[in-house]
C-alpha positions in Angstrom: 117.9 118.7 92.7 116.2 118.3 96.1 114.5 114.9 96.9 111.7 114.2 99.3 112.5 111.6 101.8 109.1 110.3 102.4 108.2 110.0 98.5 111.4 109.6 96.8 110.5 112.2 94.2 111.3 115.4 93.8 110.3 118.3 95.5 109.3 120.5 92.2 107.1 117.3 91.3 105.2 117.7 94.5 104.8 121.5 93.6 103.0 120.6 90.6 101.0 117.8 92.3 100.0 120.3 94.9 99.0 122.7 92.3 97.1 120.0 90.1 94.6 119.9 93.7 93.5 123.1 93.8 92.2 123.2 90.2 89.8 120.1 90.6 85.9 120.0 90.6 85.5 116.6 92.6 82.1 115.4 92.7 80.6 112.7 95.3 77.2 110.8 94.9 76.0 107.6 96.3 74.5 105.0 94.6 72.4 102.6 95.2 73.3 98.6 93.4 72.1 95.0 93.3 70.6 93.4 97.0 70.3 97.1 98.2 74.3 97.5 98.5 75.5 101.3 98.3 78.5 102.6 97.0 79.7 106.3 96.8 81.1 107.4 93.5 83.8 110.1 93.6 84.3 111.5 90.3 86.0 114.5 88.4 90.2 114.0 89.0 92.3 115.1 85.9 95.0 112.9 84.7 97.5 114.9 86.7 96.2 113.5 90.2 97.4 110.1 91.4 94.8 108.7 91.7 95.5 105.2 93.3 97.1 106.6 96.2 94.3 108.8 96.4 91.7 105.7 96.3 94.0 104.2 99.0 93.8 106.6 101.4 90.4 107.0 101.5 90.1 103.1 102.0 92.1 102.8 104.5 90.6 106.1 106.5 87.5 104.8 105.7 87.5 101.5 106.9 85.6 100.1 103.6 87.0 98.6 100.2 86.5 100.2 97.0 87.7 100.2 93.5 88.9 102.9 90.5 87.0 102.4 87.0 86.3 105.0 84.5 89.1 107.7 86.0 86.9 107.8 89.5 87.1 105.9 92.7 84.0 103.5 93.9 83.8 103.0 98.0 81.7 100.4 99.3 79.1 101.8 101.2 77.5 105.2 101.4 80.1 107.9 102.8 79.3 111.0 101.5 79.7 113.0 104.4 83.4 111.5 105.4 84.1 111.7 102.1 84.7 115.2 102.0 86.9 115.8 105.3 89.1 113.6 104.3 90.0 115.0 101.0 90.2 118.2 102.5 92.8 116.3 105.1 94.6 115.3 101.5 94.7 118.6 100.2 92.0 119.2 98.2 90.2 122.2 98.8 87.1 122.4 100.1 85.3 124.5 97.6 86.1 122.3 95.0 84.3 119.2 96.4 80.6 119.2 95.6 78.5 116.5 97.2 75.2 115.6 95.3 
């Protein structure tokens, strides 16, 4: 069995993960809370997606905090239109991202 050097797992697991992408209907909306504050919401990932590392590397190319609750991922502030390039840059595809 072959193992990935940069993820320690193996590469047939990173197949799958790969695969899991392509089959997801993400959805991203912004939202407006308390004191006028807006978060975007990005919703829709199956159980399959790992979905913290997901949440972190939209942080960090994002430059904003944010949070997972409910199987989706809140950012601070309204970045619907980053959003989507960078989970294209992730590997999601880009049909499968719907921004409302």
């Amino acid at each position: 069995m072959e193992i990935d050097p940069k993820t320690g797992l193996p590469v047939e697991a990173m197949a799958w993960e790969d695969l899991a992408k392509t089959e997801q209907k993400i959805k991203v909306t912004s939202e407006k809370r308390r004191y006028g504050k807006f978060i975007t919401l990005v919703s829709g990932f199956d159980k399959t997606i790992d979905i913290k590392s997901t949440a972190k590397s939209l942080k960090a190319e994002l430059a904003c905090g944010g949070t997972i609750k409910n199987n989706s991922i809140e950012l601070q502030g309204n970045h619907k239109r980053q959003v989507k390039k960078v989970l294209v840059k992730l590997g999601f595809p880009e049909e499968s991202i719907v921004i409302e």
